[in-house]
C-alpha positions in Angstrom: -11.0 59.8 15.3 -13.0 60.5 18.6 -10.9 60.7 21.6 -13.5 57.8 23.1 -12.3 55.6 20.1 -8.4 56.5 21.0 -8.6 56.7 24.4 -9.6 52.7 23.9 -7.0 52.0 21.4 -4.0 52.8 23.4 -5.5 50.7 26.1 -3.9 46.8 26.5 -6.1 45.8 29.0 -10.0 45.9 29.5 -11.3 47.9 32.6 -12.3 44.4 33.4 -8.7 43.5 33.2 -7.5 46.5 35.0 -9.8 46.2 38.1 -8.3 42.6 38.5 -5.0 42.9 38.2 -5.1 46.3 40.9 -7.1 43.9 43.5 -4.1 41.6 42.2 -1.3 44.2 43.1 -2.7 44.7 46.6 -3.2 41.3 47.4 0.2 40.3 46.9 1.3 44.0 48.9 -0.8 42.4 51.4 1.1 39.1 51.2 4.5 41.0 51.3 3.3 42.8 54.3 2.1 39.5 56.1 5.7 38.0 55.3 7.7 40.9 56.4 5.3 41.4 59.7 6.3 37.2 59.9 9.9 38.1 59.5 10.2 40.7 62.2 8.3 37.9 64.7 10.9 35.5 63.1 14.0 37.7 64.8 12.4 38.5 67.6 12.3 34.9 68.6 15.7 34.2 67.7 16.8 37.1 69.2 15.2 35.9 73.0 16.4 32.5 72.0 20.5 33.8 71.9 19.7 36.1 74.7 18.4 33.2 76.9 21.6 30.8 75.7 24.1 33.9 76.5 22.8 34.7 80.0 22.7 31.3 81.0 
């Protein structure tokens, strides 16, 4: 069997397939980024928040 044939066979996904689910992957990395850069914001403003109640 050629290694072209096998290579193919072993292979779930298309390269179609592949190439969508990688720009996939990185859009939801992006997304996790976004909500973790959101979450630090998040704190930060609670944080201020029980600093101003403390020191008043």
């Amino acid at each position: 069997m050629p290694d072209d044939k096998k290579h193919h066979q072993n292979n779930i996904l298309t390269q179609e397939q592949e190439a969508i689910l990688d720009l996939y992957v990185k859009r939801l990395d992006e997304i996790y980024n976004e909500l973790k850069a959101a979450e630090k914001v998040q704190v930060e403003i609670e944080t201020q928040h029980l600093k101003k109640i403390l020191t008043k």
